[in-house]
Structures are given as structure tokens and as C-alpha cells.
N, C-alpha and C positions, 0 to 999 in steps of 0.2 A: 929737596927737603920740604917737609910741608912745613906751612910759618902757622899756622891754625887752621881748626874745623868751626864751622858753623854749625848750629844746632840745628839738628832734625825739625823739620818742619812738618808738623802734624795738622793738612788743610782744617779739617775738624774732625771731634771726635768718631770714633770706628762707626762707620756708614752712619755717620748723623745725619746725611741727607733724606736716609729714608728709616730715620729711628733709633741707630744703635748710640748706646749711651754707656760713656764710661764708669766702672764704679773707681770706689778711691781703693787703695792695693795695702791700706796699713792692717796688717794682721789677718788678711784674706787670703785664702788660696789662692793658688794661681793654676790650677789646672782648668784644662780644658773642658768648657762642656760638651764642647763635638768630641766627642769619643770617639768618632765615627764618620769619617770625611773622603768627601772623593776630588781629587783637587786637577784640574785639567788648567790649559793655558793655549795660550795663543803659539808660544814655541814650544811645542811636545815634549823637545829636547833642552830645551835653557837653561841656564846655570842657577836662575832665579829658582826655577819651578826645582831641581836637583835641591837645591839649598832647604828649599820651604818644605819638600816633604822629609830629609832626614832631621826637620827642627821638629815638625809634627810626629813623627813617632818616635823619636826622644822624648816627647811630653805625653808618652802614650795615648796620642791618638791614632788610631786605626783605619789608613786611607787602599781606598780600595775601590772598585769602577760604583758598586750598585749601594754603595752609603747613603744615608736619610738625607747628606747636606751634602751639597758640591759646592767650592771655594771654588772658581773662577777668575787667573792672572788675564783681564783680558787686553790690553794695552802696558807698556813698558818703554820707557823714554827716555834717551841721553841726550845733553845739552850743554855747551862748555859757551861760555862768553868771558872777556876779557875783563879783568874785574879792575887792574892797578898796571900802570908803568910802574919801570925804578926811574931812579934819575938820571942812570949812564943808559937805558935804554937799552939795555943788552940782556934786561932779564923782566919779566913783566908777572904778575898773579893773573892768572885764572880760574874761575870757579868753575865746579865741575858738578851739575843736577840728576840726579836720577826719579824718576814720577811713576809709580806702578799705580794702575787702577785694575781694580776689580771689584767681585761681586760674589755673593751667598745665595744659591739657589737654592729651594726643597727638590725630591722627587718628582715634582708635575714641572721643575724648570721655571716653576715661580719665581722671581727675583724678590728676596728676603730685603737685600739693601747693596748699597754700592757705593764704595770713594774713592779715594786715591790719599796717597802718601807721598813725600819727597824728600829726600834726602841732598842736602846740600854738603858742599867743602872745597876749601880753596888751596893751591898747591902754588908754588913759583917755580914759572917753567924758565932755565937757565940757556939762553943763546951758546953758551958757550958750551955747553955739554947738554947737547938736542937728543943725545942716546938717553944717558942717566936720567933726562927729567921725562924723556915716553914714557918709559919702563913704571918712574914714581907714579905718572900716572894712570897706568894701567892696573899697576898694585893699590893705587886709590879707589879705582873704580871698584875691583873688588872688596875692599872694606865695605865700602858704599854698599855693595851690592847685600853683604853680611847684615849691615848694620841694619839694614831695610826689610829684612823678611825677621830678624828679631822682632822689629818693632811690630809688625804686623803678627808677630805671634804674640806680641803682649797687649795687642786688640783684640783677639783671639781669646785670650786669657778672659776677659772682661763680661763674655755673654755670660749670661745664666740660663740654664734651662727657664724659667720662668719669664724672662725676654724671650726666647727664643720659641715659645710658644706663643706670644702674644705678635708678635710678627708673621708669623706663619697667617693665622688669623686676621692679620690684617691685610699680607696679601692675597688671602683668597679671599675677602672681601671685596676688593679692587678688584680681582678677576672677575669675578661674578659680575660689579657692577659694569666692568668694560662689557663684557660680553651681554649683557642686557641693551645696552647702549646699540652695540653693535648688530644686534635683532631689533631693535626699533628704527633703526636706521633704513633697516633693509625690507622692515614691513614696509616703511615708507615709500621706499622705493618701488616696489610690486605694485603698491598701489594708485601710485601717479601713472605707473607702466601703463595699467589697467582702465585707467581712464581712459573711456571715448575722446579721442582728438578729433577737431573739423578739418578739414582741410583748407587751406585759406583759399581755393576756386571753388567751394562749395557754398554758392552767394543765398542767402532768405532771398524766398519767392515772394515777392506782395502779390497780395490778394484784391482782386478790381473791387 
């Protein structure tokens, strides 16, 4: 039986590490502004990436290999630690984590932005009945797993086209500038190449 869930833990807002910012949700749409998504994963096949594309074209968005944005599941993590004894010792809490990280490319494979998510909840697994409490946990995992790619659709929810052009713009900014960086780097290097070395047996002549 689960005794309580802990609330979704949202590290920070949708890819605030590289800009995305929540709007507030009272009397706003909620549709998507990717209309238009290509979404790949690290397991081709997972229940996560299954999950996340029939939540996205339920909200009519349209995923497909050659879309303007690719959504990227590129890591996904389970974690159980023992969270409580009881007092007879015969039944203890565990909490049970799941951490999806991903990321929002453009067409050139630009990285748009990237976080992670986690979903917590805690279960009592019963010494006494080690079948019934796998199983509970197994059917918690998929809640979890539910409740996580919702969540990540109601970050999804939250771009605007007009975010979403203002990112773009920023990372080909960064691209530009890395790749400036990285031709000054290399003229540099050519040109030490280039320079005359002495050799350290090649001693001055003095002159009588």
C-alpha cells in the first residue's frame, strides 16, 4: 500500500539552465507551440519515449524524423533508497526516484536548452508479503513514469513562439562565437608551427 507521494520535483524551471522560462498557466492556452517535433532517445524503444509521443500528438503536435525541433530523452535514471524502518522491523519505506534529462535541438543540432526533471514517491515494502509489495512497486514505477512525461508536457506547454525564436538566435550566436574561437585557436597554432626553431646544437659563432 502506498502510505504517501512526494511531490514532483521540478530541478528548475523548463531548461532554465539555458533560458527557458515558465509563463503562469491562469487563463492561457496550453497548447503547444512545437507543432512540429521530432523526438528521439537514448532507448529507441522505451516506455518513456512510447509514453511522450502519444501525449504529444494528443496535444496535436506533429512528430516526425525531419521537424524544425527535435526533443532529445537523453539520459533516464532509477534510484530506490531506504527512506524509514517500522518498529517490528518486518516492513520498512522506500522511496523510489526517477531523473529524465533532456534537451531541445533546432535543424543544424544546435542545443536550444537542456534539464532534467524528477519525480519522487515513497511506498512500504511488506517483509511479509515480498510478491504484493514488488508488483506495488512496479505499478509505482509506472505512475512515476506517467506522471513524468505529463509534467514535461506542461513544460512543453509553456514555450512561445516568440521564446523560441529568441533562443534559436541565441544559440547560433554561441555557435558562431565557439567557432570563431576555434579558428583563432588554430591560426595560432599554424603559426607557432611556422616559426623558424633553432636547434639547441646550433651554437652562435663568435666573431675574433
Amino acid at each position: 500500500m502506498i502510505k504517501r507521494s512526494l511531490a514532483l520535483v521540478a530541478l528548475t524551471g523548463l531548461l532554465g539552465a539555458c533560458g527557458f522560462h515558465l509563463r503562469g498557466t491562469g487563463g492561457e492556452s496550453t497548447r503547444i507551440a512545437l507543432s512540429e517535433l521530432n523526438l528521439t532517445a537514448r532507448n529507441a524503444y522505451g516506455e518513456t519515449q512510447r509514453l511522450l509521443r502519444s501525449q504529444l500528438e494528443a496535444n496535436g503536435v506533429k512528430v516526425y524524423a525531419s521537424a524544425p525541433y527535435e526533443l532529445v530523452l537523453t539520459r533516464e535514471t532509477e534510484k530506490r533508497r531506504t527512506a524509514s524502518y517500522t518498529s517490528t522491523s518486518r516492513s520498512m519505506e522506500y522511496e523510489l526516484s526517477t531523473t529524465l534529462e533532456y534537451e531541445l535541438l533546432d535543424t543544424r543540432k544546435l542545443q536550444l536548452g537542456s534539464n532534467e526533471l524528477t519525480v519522487q514517491k515513497v511506498y512500504v515494502h511488506d517483509q511479509n508479503n515480498i510478491t504484493g509489495s514488488t508488483q506495488e512497486a512496479l505499478q509505482l514505477r509506472e505512475e512515476m513514469r506517467r506522471e513524468m512525461v505529463q509534467q514535461l508536457i506542461l513544460r512543453l506547454q509553456q514555450l512561445t513562439p516568440e521564446r523560441l525564436a529568441q533562443m534559436e538566435k541565441q544559440a547560433q550566436e554561441r555557435a558562431r562565437a565557439e567557432a570563431q574561437a576555434a579558428e583563432a585557436a588554430q591560426r595560432a597554432q599554424e603559426e607557432q608551427q611556422n616559426e623558424p626553431q633553432q636547434s639547441p646544437l646550433d651554437l652562435p659563432t663568435e666573431t675574433p
